[in-house]
C-alpha positions as CSV (number, residue, x, y, z in Angstrom):
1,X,-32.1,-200.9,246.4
2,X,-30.5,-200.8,242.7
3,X,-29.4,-198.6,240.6
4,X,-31.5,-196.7,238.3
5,X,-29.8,-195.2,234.9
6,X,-30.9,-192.5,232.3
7,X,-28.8,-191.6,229.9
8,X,-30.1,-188.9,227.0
9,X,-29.6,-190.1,223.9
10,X,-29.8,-189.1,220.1
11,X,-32.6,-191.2,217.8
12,X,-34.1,-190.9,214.5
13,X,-36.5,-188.8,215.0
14,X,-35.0,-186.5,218.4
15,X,-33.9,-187.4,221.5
16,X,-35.0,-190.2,223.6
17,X,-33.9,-191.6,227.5
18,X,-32.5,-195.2,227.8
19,X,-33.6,-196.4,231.1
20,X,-33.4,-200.5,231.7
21,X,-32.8,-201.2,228.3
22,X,-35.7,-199.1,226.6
23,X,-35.6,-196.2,225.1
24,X,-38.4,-193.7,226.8
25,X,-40.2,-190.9,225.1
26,X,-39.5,-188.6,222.2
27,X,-38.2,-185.4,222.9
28,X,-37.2,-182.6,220.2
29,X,-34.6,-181.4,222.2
30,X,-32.0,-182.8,224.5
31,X,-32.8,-180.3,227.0
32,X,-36.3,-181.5,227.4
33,X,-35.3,-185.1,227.5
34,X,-32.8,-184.2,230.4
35,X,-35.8,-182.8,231.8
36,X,-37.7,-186.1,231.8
37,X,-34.8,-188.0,232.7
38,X,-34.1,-186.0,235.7
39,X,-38.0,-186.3,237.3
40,X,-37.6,-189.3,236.7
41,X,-34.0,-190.1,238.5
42,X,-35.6,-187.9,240.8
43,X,-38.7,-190.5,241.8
44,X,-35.6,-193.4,241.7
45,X,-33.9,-191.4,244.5
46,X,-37.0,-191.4,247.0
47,X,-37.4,-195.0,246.6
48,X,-33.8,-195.4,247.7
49,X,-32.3,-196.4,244.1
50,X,-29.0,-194.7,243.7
51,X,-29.1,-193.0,240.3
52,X,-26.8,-192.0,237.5
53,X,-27.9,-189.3,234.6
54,X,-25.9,-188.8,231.6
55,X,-26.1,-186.2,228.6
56,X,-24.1,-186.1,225.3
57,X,-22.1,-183.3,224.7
58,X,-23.5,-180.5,221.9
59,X,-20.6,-181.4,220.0
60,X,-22.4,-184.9,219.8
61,X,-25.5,-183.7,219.5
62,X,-24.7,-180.4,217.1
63,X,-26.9,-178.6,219.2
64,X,-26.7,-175.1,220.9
65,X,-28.5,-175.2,224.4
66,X,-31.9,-173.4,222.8
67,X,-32.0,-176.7,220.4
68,X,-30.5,-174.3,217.4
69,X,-28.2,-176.1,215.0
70,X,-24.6,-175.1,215.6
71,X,-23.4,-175.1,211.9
């Protein structure tokens, strides 16, 4: 099998998850697109894919873990 990756990432209008080149979804947090990425990775891993996640930091994102602006 191959390797499956979402990585959360910061778009115009939210978040979004990059998986095989596309950018999945709009999300108003980053929370709930590491939500999405996550069932996702999680479906790759019963078909036998190995799977990476990956999340910006807040500092990247300026965003407290409820979505609240840090500033």
């Amino acid at each position: 099998m191959g390797l499956a990756t979402y990585a959360v990432i910061e778009s115009n209008d939210g978040w979004g998850v990059l998986h095989d080149g596309d950018v999945e979804g709009k999300f108003l947090t980053k929370e709930s697109a590491f939500e999405a990425a996550v069932a996702a990775a999680s479906l790759a891993i019963r078909q036998g894919h190995e799977v990476h996640v990956s999340a910006p930091s807040s500092e990247a994102g300026n965003e407290t873990a409820l979505g609240g602006a840090t500033n």
